[in-house]
N, C-alpha and C positions, 0 to 999 in steps of 0.2 A: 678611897670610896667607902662610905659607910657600908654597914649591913640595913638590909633594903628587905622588903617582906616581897613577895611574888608581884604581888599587883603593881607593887611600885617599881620593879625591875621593869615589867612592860611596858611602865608609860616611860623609862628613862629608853629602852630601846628606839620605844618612838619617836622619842627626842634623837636618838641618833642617827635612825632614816631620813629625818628633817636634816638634819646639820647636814647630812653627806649628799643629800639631794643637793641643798643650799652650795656647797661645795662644788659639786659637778659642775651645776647651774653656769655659776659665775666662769668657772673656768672655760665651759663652751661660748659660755658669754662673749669671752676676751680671745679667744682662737679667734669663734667665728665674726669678731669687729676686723680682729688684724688682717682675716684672710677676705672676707668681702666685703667690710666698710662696715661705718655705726649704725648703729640703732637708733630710729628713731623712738618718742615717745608711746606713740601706738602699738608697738610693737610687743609680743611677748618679752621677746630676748632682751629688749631695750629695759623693761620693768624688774627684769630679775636681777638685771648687771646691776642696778642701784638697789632694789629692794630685800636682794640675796646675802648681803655686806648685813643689811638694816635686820633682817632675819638672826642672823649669826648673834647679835650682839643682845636682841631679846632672848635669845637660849641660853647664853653667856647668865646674864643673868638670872633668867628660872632655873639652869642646871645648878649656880652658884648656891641661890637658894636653899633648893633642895638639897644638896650636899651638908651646910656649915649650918643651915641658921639652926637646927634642934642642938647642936655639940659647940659650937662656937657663942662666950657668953655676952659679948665677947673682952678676953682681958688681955697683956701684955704674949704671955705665953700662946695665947689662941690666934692672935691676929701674929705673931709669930711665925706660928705652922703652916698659917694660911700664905703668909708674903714665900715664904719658903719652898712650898710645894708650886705657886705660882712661879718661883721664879725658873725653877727647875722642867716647869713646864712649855715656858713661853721663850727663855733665850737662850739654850744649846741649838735650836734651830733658830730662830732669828740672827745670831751670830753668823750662824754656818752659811745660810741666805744671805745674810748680807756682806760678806767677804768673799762670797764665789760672784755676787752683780758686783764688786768693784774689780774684781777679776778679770772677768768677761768683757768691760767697760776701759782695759785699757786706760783708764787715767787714775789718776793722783787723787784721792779725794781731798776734801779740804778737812783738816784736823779737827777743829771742830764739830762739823757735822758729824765725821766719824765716831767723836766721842759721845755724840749726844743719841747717836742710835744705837752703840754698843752698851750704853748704859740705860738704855729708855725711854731717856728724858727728851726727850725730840716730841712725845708725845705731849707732854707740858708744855714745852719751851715753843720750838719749829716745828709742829706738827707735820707740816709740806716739807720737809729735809729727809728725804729717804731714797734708798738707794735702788728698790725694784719696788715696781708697783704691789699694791695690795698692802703694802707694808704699814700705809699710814694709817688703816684697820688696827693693827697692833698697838702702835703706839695711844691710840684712841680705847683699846683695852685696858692697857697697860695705868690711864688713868682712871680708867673705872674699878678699878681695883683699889685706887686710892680710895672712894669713895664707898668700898663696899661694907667696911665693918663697921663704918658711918651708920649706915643704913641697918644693920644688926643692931646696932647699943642703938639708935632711935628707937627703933620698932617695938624692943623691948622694956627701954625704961623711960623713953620719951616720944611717945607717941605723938604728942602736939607739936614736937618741932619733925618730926617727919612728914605731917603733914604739911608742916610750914614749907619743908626742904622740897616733899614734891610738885607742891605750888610752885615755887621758885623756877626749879628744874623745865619745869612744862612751862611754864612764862617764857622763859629763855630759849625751849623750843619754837615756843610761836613767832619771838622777835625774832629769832632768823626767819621761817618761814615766809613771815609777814614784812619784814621790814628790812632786814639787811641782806637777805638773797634776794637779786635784781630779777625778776621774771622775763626781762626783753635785753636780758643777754645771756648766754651760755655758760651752761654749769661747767662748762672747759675752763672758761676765763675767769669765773670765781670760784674755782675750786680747793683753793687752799681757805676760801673761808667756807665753804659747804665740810671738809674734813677737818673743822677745828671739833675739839672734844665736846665741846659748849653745845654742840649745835646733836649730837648722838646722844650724848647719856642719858637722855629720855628716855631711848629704844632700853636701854639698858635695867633703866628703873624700872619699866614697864613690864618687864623679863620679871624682875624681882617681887614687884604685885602683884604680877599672874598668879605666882608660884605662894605667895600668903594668902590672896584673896579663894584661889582653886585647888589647894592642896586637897583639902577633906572631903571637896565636892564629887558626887559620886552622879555621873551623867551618862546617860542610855546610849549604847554607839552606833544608834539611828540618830539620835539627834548630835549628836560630835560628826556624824558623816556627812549628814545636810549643812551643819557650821560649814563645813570644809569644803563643802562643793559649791554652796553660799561664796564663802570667803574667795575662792581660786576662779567662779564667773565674773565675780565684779573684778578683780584683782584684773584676768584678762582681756575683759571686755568695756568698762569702763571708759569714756570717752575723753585722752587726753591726749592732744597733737603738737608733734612740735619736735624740740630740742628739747633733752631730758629735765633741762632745768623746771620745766612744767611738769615734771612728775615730784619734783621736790620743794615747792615753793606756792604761798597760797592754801585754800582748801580743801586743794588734791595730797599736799602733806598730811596732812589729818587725816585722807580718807584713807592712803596706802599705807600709812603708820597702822591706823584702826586693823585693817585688813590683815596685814604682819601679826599682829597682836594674835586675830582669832584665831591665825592660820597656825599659828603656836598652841594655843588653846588648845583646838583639835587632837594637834597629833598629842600633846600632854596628858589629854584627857580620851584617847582613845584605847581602849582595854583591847587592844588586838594584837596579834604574835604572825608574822608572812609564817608561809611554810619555811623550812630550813635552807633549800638553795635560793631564796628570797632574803631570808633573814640574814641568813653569813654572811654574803657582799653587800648587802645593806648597809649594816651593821658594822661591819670592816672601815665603811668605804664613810661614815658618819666618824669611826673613830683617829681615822687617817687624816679627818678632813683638815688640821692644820698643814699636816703635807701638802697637801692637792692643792690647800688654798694658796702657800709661799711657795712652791717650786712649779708650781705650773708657768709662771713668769718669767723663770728661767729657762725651761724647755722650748717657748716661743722666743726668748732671745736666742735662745742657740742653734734651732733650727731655722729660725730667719723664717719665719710664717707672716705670711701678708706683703704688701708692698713696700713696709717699710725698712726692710731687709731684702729684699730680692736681688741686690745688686751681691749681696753677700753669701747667697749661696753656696755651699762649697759644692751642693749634686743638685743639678737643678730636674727637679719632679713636678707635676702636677699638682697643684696647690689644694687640691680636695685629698691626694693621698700623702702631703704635707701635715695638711689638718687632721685627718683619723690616726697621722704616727703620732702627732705627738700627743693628742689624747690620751694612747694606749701606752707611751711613754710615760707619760703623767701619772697614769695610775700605777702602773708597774714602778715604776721609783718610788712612786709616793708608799705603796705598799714598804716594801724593804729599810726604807727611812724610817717609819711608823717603828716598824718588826724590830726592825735590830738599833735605831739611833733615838727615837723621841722613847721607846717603852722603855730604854738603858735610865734616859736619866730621870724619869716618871718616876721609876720605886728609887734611884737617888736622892730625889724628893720624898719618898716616904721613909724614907732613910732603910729601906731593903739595896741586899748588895747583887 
């Protein structure tokens, strides 16, 4: 992490109350589908399980940003440090995640799948080959990084093909949108083509223009808090019914992507600090958030949460004090994974021992 001037510390804090909210989100998301059924379209809960993923991937981006684009020029050595510190970042835990779900799952995988998630490339190749949910996220990361120091040397010395590239990028949004995701069938049954990478890296680019277009911008936090209460009425009240596939498909993608976007903006550009037992688990809980977001999946397979496990109970409980353990599971592992397994090999990648 570069050295950061006060201001800029604040708006990255708030960027990590987003992420860790976004985190939480998704994780009650997916408890509370397993333990009382899906979400529909209208629904808060239904909005965030897809929109919360879509969230992550725009910070992904603006935090990228802000980090590399002033020190990254970028050359061999620079996109170097950069694949390096990523990579140290993103597979000691996706590894470990994904050998304890083939674990737990009792069967054999198939070899090449195996290979293709232990090395990445699942995210290029099979992006739907993965072994616990949430995971096709990553590999959807994992090729946005390909495209990141892309988007550096454009910006910097070829600004006309960057424009061209985010034309591009945003066309291929809209043609799934508009044309290859089916609106009168279920985002269940086309979901390996809603998680292909083609159809995200918009979110991602969008992250990364935030953060050139708003870097400098100095914005009163009356009006970043009306953005945000703006942004979060439509976002919940918006009128869209159905199967989620109508939260992602059509004009309503435009408008929740739009919404995503501001609702970044805000907290980016919001110059505010919680008090301290606000800000520490806040704060914690934004930095943890790769934990919370891969092993939360695991805690709901092994607790057997929802109906789809209840035959496999090993102590059969109440399924609402099923639900609150393992939340509290979730966080408390996610904590300690964070603390002593992902921060190990974080300064591995910054090459501290």
């Amino acid at each position: 992490m570069p050295s950061l001037h006060i201001d800029s510390m604040k708006r990255l804090s708030n960027l990590d109350y987003l992420r860790g909210l976004a985190a939480f989100g998704i994780m009650i998301y997916h408890y509370m589908s397993h333990t009382f059924g899906a979400f529909a379209a209208e629904t808060f809960m239904g909005r965030v399980g897809i929109y919360g993923v879509s969230i992550f991937y725009v910070l992904s981006g603006l935090t990228l940003y802000y980090v590399y684009y002033d020190k990254m020029k970028p050359d061999i050595k620079d996109v170097s440090v950069f694949f390096k510190k990523r990579f140290f970042r993103i597979f000691p835990l996706l590894w470990l995640v994904t050998l304890i779900a083939i674990l737990i799952s009792w069967r054999i995988p198939d070899f090449t799948i195996l290979f293709l998630n232990l090395t990445g490339l699942f995210g290029f190749i099979k992006w739907d080959a993965y072994f616990t949910p949430g995971v096709w996220s990553i590999g959807n990361e994992l090729v946005f990084y390909f495209f990141f120091p892309f988007f550096i040397l454009f910006v910097k010395k070829f600004k006309l093909l960057m424009v061209l590239l985010s034309f591009l990028i945003f066309g291929i949004y809209l043609y799934f949108a508009f044309a290859i995701l089916n609106r009168y069938s279920t985002l269940n049954e086309q979901w390996s083509i809603y998680t292909n990478p083609l159809n995200q890296v918009f979110l991602f680019l969008g992250g990364f223009l935030i953060g050139i277009l708003f870097h400098n911008a100095r914005i009163k936090n009356e009006y970043v808090l009306s953005l945000l209460i703006f942004a979060l009425l439509i976002f919940i009240f918006y009128p869209v019914r159905g199967n989620d596939i109508n939260l992602v498909t059509g004009t309503n993608r435009l408008i929740f992507t739009a919404l995503s976007f501001l609702i970044c903006i805000s907290f980016y550009k919001l110059n505010f600090i919680f008090p301290k037992f606000i800000h520490k688990p806040l704060s914690l809980l934004g930095e943890a958030s790769y934990s919370v977001y891969l092993i939360h999946p695991i805690i709901y397979t092994l607790t057997g949460i929802g109906e789809t496990y209840s035959n496999k109970h090993l102590v059969h409980i109440h399924e609402y004090v099923r639900f609150l353990s393992s939340v509290l599971c979730t966080l408390i592992l996610s904590y300690f994974v964070y603390m002593y397994f992902e921060r190990y090999f974080m300064n591995l990648g910054r090459g501290k021992k």
